[in-house]
N, C-alpha and C positions, 0 to 999 in steps of 0.2 A: 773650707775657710768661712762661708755663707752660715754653716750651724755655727761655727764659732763664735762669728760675729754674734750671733742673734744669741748664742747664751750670755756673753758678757753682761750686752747692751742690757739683756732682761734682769740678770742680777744687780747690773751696779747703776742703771737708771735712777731709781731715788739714791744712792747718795750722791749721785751728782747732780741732780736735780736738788737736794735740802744742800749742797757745797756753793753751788751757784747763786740761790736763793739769800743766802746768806752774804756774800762777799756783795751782791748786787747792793744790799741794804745801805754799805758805807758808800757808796756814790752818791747819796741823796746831799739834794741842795746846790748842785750846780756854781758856778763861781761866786753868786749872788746870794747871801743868807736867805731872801726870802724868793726867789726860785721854786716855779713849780712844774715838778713832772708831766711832760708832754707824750711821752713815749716809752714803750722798752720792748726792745726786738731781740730776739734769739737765734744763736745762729744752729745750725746741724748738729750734733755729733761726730767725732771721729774716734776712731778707734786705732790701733798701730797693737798688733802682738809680734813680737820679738824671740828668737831662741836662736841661742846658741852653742847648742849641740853640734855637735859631738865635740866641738874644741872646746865649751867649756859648761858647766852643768848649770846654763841660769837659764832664763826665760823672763819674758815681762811683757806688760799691754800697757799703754796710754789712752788714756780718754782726755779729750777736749772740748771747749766749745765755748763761744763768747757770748756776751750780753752790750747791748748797744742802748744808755736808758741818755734821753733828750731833754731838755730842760727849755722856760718859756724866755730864758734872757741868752739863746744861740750858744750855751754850752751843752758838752755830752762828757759823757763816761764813760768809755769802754774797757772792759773786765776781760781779760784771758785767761780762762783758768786750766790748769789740765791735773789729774791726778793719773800716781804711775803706781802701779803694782807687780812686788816682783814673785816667783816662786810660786807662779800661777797653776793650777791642774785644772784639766777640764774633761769632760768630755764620757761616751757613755759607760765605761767601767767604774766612773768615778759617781758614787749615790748623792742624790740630793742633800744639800747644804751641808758635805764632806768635804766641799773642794777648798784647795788652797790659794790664798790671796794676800799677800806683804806687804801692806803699803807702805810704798816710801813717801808721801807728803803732798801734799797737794802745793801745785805752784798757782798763784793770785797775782795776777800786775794790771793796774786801773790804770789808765790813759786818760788825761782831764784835757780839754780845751774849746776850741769853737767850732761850730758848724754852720752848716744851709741845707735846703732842700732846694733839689730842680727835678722838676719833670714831675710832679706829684699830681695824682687822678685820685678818685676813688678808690680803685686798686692797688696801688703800689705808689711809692716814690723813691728818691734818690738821695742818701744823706753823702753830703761831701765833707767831711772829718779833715781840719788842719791839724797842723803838728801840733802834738799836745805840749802844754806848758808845763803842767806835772808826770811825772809819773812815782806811782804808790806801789813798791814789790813788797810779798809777803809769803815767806815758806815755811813748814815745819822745820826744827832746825838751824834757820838761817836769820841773818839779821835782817830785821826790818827796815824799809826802805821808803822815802818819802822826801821828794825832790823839794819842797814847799818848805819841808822843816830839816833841814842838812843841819848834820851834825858831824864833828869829826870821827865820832864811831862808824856813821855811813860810810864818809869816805875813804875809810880804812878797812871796812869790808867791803868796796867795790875796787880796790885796787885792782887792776889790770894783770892776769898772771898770761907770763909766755909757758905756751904749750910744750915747747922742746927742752925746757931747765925747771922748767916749776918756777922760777922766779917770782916774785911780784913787783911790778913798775912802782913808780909815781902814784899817791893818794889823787884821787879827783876831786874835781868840782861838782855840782849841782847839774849844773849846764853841761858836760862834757859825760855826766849819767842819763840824761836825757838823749844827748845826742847817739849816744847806743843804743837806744831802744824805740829805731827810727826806721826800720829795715824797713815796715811796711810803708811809712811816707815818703819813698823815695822818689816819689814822680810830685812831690811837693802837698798833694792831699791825698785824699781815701777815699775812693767813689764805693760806696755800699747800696745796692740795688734788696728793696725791702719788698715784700708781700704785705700789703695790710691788713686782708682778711686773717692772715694767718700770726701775722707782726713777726717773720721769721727773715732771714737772709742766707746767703751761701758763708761755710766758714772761710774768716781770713785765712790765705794760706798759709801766710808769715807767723801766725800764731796756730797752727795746728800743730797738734802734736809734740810741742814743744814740754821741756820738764826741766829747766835752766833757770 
C-alpha cells in the first residue's frame, strides 16, 4: 500500500497542485473590495484507493487537501478540494505512462467568513475559523453553487433527496445550504494549528476525502 501510495502521489501531484492553484485564485479579496492577503496555508495530502472486487469490477482513489488564504479585514477562505479517479491501474506489470486513470470531477467548495489568531510565535500560530457566511460549491457536472447569489436553480439542485425512495424534499433556502456544510463547525469554531516556516497544517478531517 506504501509503493502505491507514493506512485499516485508522484503521478498526480501537479494536477493537484495546478487544480488547487487555481480554485485558490477566486477566494481573493476577502469580504472587503480592497482586502489584502495576509496569509495562505496548505494543508497535507490524502489519498483513499478503493476496490471492489470481486463483487464488482470498479476501483478508485481520492485525493484531497485544503487551502486556508487570510485576509487583513479578519476574513479567510477556506477551499476543499478533492479529485476522484476511477478505473485506476497500477503497479509493476503496468509500463510507464500506460496506466489507467478516469476522472470523474473534481469537487471545489470555499467557505467564506471571519477569523483570529491565538497563541502565535514566530513559529506557528492558531487560526480559529467561525461558521462561514457563504459557502461557493463547484463540480464538473453539477450545478453551481453560491450562498451569496441564490437563485432558484440553486435551490432546486440542492433539494434534499431521501436515501431509501430517491425522493426529493422541499427546495431550500440560502441559509438552510449553508447550514449543511457545517459538519466541521460543530463545536461553534475551527481551531486550525499552522506551521509558519512551513505555512502548512494537519488536514481537516471533515473535509478529507470527501467527493460529494
Amino acid at each position: 500500500m506504501k509503493k502505491l501510495r507514493k506512485i499516485l502521489s508522484a503521478v498526480l501531484m501537479a494536477a493537484l497542485v495546478a487544480a488547487v492553484a487555481v480554485f485558490a485564485v477566486g477566494c481573493s479579496g476577502g469580504e472587503a473590495a480592497a482586502a489584502n492577503l495576509t496569509g495562505v496555508y496548505n494543508s497535507n495530502k490524502s489519498i483513499k484507493y478503493t476496490n471492489f472486487q470481486p463483487t464488482y469490477n470498479y476501483f478508485y482513489f481520492v485525493i484531497s487537501q485544503q487551502t486556508i488564504e487570510t485576509y487583513d479585514d479578519g476574513t479567510y477562505c477556506l477551499t476543499a478540494t478533492s479529485v476522484m479517479y476511477s478505473n485506476v491501474t497500477f503497479g509493476a506489470d503496468v509500463p510507464s505512462n500506460e496506466f489507467t486513470a478516469n476522472e470523474q470531477g473534481t469537487v471545489n467548495t470555499k467557505y467564506y467568513g471571519k477569523f483570529t489568531e491565538t497563541d502565535k510565535t514566530e513559529d506557528d500560530t492558531t487560526l480559529v475559523l467561525a461558521k462561514p457566511t457563504r459557502v461557493v460549491y463547484s463540480k464538473k457536472g453539477s450545478a453551481y453553487i453560491d450562498s451569496a447569489n441564490w437563485t432558484d436553480a440553486m435551490a432546486e439542485a440542492t433539494r434534499p433527496t431521501d436515501p431509501s425512495t430517491g425522493e426529493k424534499g422541499d427546495p431550500i433556502d440560502k441559509d438552510a445550504y449553508i447550514a449543511s456544510k457545517l459538519a466541521a463547525w460543530e463545536d461553534g469554531s475551527l481551531e486550525i494549528y499552522v506551521i509558519l516556516g512551513s505555512a502548512t497544517f494537519d488536514a481537516i478531517g471533515a473535509f478529507v476525502l470527501s467527493n460529494i
